[in-house]
Z-matrix of the N, CA and C atoms (Angstrom, degrees):
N
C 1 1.447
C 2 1.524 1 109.35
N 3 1.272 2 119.86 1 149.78
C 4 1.277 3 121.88 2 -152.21
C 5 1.580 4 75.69 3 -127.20
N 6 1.790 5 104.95 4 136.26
C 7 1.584 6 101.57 5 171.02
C 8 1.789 7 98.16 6 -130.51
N 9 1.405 8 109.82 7 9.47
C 10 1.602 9 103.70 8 -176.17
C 11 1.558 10 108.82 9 -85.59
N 12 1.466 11 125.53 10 102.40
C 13 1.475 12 112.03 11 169.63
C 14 1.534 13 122.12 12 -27.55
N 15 1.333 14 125.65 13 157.19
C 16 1.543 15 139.81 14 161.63
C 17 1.547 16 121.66 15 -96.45
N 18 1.391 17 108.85 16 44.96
C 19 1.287 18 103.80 17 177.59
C 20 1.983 19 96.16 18 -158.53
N 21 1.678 20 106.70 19 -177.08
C 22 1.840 21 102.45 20 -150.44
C 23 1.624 22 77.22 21 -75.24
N 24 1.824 23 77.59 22 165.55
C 25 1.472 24 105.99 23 179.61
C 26 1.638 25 90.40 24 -73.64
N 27 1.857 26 104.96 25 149.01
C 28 1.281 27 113.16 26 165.99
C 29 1.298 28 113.96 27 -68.13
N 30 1.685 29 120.51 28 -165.84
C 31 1.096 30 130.61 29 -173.81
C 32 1.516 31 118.57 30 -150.29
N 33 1.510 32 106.81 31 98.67
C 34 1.523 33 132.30 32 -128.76
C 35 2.124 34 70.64 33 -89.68
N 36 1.400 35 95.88 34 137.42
C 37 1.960 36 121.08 35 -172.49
C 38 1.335 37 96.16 36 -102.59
N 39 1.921 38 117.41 37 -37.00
C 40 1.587 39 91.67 38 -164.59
C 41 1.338 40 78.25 39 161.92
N 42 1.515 41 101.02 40 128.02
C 43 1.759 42 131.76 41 163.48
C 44 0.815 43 141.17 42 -118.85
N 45 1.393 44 137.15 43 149.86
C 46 1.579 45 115.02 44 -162.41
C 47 1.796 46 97.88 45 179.19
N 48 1.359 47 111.94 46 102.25
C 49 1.225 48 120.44 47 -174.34
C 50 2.160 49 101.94 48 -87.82
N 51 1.480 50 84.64 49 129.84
C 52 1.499 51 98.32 50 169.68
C 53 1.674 52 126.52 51 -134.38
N 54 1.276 53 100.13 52 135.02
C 55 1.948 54 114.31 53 -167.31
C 56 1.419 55 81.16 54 -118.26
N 57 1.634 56 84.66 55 111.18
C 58 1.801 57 114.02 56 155.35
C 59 1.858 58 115.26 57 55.67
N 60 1.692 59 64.91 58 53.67
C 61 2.028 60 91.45 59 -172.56
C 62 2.335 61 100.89 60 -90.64
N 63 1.079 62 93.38 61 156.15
C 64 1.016 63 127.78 62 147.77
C 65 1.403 64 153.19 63 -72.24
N 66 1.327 65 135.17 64 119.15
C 67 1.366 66 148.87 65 -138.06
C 68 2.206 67 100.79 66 -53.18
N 69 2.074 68 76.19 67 -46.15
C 70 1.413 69 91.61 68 179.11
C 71 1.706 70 129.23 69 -69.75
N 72 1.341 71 110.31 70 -23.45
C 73 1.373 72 127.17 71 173.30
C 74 1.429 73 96.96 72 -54.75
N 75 1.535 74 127.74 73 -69.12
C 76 1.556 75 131.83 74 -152.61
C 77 1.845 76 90.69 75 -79.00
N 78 0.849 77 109.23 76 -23.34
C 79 1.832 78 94.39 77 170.40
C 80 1.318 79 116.80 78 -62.45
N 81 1.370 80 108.95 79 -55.07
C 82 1.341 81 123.77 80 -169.51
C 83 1.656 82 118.86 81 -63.78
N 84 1.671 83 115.51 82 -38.48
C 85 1.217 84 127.21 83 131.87
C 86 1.566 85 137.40 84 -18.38
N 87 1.468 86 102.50 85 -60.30
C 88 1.424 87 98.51 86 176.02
C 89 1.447 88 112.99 87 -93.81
N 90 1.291 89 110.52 88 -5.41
C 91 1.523 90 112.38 89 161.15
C 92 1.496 91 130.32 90 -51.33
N 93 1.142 92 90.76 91 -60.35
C 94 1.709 93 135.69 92 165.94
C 95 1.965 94 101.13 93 -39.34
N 96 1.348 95 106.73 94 -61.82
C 97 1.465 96 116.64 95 -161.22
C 98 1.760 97 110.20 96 -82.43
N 99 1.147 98 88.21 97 -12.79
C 100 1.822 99 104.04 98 -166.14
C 101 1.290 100 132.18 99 -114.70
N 102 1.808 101 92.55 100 -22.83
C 103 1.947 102 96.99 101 175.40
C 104 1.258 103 111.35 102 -60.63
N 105 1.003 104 138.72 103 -30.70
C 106 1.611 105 132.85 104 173.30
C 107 1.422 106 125.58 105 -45.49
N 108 1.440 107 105.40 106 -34.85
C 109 1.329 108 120.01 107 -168.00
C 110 1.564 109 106.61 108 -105.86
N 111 1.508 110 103.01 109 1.62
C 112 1.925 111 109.35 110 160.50
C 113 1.387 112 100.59 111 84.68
N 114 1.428 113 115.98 112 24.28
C 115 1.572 114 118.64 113 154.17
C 116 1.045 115 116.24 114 -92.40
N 117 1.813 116 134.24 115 155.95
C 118 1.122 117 118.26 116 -179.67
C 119 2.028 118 79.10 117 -159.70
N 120 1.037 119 121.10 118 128.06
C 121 1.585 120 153.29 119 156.02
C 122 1.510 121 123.29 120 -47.71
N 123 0.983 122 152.38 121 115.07
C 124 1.154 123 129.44 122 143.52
C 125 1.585 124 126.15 123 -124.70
N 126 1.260 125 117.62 124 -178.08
C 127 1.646 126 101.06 125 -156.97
C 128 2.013 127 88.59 126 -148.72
N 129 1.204 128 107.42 127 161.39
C 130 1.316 129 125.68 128 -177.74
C 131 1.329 130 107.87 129 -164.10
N 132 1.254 131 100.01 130 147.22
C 133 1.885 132 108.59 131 160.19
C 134 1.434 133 106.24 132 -118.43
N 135 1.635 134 101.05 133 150.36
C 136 1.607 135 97.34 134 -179.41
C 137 1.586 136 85.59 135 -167.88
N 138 1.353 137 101.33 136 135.75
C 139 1.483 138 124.98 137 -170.27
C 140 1.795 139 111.74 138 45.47
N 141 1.324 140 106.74 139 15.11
C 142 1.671 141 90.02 140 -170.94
C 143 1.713 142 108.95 141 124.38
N 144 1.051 143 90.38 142 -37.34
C 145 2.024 144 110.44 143 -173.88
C 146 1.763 145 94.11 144 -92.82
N 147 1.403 146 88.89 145 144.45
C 148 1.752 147 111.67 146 178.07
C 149 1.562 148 103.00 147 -99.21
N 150 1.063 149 139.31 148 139.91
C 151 1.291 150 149.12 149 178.88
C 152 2.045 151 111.52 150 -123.74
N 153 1.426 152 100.10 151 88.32
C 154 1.684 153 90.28 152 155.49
C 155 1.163 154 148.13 153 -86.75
N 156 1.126 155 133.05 154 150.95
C 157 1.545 156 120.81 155 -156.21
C 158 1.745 157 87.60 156 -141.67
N 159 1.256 158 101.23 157 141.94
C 160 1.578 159 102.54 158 165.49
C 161 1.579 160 116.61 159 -140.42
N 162 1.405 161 109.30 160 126.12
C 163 1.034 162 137.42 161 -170.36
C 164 1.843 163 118.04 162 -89.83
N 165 1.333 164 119.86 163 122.52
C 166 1.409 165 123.03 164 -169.73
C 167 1.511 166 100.57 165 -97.38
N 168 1.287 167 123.66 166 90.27
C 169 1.903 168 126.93 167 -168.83
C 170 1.672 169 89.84 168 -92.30
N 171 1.085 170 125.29 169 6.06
C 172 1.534 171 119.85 170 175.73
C 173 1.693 172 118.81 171 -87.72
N 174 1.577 173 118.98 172 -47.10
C 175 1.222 174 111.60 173 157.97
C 176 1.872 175 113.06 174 -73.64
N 177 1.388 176 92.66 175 162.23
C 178 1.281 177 103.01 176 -163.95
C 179 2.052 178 88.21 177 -142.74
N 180 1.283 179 102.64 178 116.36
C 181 1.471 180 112.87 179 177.59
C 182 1.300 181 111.73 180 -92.24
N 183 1.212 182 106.71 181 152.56
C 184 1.509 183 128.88 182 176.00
C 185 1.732 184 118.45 183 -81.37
N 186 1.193 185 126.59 184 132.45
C 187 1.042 186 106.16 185 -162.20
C 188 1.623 187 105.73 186 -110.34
């Protein structure tokens, strides 16, 4: 069995291994790895449940 895809290797932005991390750690992470590229994360708790939302700060609309 062949498990190596047939197409280019990706192009790894940013890694970061975490033991007995938090919802908020990996936000802040891809915050960190992604604002450049006009992503931006956000995080909430509500009743118990985490809610992410992601925000595109790279386009800029006309009003």
């Amino acid at each position: 069995m062949r498990v190596a895809a047939d197409h280019e290797k990706l192009t790894v932005l940013g890694q970061r291994r975490f033991s007995g991390f938090t919802p908020h750690q990996v936000v802040t992470f891809l915050n960190v790895v992604l604002k450049e590229r006009g992503l931006i994360f956000g995080l909430r708790q509500l009743d118990g449940e985490y809610e992410v939302t992601i925000y595109d700060a790279g386009t800029k609309r006309e009003s």
